[in-house]
C-alpha positions as CSV (number, residue, x, y, z in Angstrom):
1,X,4.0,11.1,-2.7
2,X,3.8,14.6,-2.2
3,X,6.5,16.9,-1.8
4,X,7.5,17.2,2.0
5,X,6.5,13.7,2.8
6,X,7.6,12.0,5.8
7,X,9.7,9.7,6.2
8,X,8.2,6.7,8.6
9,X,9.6,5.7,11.2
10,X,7.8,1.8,11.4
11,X,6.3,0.3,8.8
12,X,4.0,-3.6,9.3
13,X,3.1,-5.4,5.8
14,X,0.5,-7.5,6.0
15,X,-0.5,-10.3,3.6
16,X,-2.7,-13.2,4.4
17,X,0.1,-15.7,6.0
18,X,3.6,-14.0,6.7
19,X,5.3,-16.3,3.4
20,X,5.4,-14.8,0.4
21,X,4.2,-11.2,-0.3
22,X,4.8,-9.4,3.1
23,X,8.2,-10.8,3.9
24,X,9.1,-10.1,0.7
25,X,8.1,-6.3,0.9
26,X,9.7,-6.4,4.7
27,X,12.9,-7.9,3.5
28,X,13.1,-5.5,0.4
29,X,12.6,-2.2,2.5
30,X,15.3,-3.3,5.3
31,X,17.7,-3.3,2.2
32,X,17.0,0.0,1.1
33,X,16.0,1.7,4.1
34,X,17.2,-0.6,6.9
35,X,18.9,2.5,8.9
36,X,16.3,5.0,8.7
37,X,12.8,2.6,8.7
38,X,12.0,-0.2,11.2
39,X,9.9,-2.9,9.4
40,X,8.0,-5.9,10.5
41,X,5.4,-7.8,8.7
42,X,2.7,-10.4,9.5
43,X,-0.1,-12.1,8.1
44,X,-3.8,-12.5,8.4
45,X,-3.7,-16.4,9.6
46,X,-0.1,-18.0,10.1
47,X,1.5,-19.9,7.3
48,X,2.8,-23.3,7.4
49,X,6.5,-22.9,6.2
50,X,8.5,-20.4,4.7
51,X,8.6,-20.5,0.7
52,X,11.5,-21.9,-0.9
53,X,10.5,-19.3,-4.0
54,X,10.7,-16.2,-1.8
55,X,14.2,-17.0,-0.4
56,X,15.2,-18.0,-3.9
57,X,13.9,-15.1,-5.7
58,X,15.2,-12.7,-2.7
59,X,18.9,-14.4,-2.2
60,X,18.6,-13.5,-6.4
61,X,18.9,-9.5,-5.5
62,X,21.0,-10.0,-2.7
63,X,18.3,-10.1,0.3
64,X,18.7,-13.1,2.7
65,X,15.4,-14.2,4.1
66,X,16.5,-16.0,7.6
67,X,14.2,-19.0,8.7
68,X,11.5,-18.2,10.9
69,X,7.7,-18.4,11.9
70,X,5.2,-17.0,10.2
71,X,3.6,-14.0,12.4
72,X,0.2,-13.3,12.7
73,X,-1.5,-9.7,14.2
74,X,-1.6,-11.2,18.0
75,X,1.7,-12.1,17.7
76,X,3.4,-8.7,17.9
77,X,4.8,-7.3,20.6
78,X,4.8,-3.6,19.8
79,X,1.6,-1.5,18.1
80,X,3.6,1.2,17.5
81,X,4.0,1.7,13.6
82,X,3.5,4.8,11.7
83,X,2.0,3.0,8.5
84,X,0.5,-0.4,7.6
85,X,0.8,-1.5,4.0
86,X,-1.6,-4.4,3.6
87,X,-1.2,-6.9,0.6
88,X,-4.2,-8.5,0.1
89,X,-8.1,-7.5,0.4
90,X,-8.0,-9.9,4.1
91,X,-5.0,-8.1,5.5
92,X,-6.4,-4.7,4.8
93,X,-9.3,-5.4,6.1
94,X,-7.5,-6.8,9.1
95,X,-4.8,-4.0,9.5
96,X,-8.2,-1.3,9.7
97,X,-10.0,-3.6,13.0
98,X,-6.1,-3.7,14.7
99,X,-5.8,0.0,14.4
100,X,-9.7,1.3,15.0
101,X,-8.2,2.9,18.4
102,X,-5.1,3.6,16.9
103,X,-3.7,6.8,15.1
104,X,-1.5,4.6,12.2
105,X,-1.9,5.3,8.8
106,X,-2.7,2.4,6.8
107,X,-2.4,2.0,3.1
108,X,-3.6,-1.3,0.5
109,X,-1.2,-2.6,-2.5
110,X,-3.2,-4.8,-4.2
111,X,-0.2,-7.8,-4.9
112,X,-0.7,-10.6,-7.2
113,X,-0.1,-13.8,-5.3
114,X,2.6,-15.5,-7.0
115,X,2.0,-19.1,-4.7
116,X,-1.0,-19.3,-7.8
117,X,1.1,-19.5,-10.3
118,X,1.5,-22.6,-12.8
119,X,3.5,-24.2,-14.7
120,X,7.5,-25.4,-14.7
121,X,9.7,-24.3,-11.7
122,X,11.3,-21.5,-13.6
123,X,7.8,-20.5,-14.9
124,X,7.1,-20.2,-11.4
125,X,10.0,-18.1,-10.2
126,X,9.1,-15.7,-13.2
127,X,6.0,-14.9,-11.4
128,X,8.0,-14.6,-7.8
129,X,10.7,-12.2,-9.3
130,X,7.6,-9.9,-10.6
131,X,5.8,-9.3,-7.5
132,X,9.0,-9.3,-5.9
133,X,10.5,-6.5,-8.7
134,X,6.7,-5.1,-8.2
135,X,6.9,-4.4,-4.9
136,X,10.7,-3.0,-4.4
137,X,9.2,-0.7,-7.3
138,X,6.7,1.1,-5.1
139,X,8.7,0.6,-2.0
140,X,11.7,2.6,-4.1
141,X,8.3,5.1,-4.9
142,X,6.8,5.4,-1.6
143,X,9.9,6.1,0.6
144,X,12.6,7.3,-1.7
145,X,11.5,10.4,-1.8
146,X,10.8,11.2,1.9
147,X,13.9,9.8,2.7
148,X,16.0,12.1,0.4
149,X,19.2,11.9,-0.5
């Protein structure tokens, strides 16, 4: 970012179903910025179940992910955020038709999605705790610096 950034105020991830990639990235900035940035996140189409993985990979640095439905667009109450991170090509292109009459910045993360992954259980959590380590990378990058010390 450049210098004299903003810090936002709201911030919506998006991913395509609310399990994996944008609870992570909501869960991840409420730890580091959970006084100074109100987060939400949804998906493109609702998800079935939370994954075990995420709340495995999350409780690993600390982060509790409480149970809950999957969130879609329609289902939030407030359109009031200052930037939407999307995830995934669908939830950017999603985030741009919710906010064509709104005045939200909206920015795209391209996030591997770790629910492709193969292999053993702890080949799989490997590739949870890197998109997870991924994205509290550029969180740490995006905000840090407008948030100061």
């Amino acid at each position: 970012m450049a210098g004299g950034a903003v810090l936002p105020l709201a911030v919506l991830f998006a991913c395509n179903f609310n399990t994996v990639r944008s609870v992570m990235a909501e869960g991840l900035t409420k730890r580091r910025f959970a006084k100074r940035i109100y987060v939400e996140s949804v998906g493109v189409r609702r998800g079935l179940a939370p994954d075990p993985f995420v709340a495995a990979v999350m409780d690993e640095v600390g982060v509790e992910i409480p149970p809950r439905r999957p969130r879609i667009f329609a289902d939030l109450d407030d359109e009031s955020f200052d930037l939407i991170i999307t995830l995934t090509p669908e939830a950017h292109h999603q985030a741009l038709e919710f906010t064509r009459s709104l005045a939200v910045e909206v920015e795209y993360w391209p996030t591997f999605d770790p629910t492709d992954s193969q292999g053993s259980r702890a080949q799989r959590l490997e590739e949870y705790r890197a998109v997870r380590d991924a994205l509290d990378r550029r969180i740490a990058q995006r905000f840090a610096e407008a948030a100061g010390p």
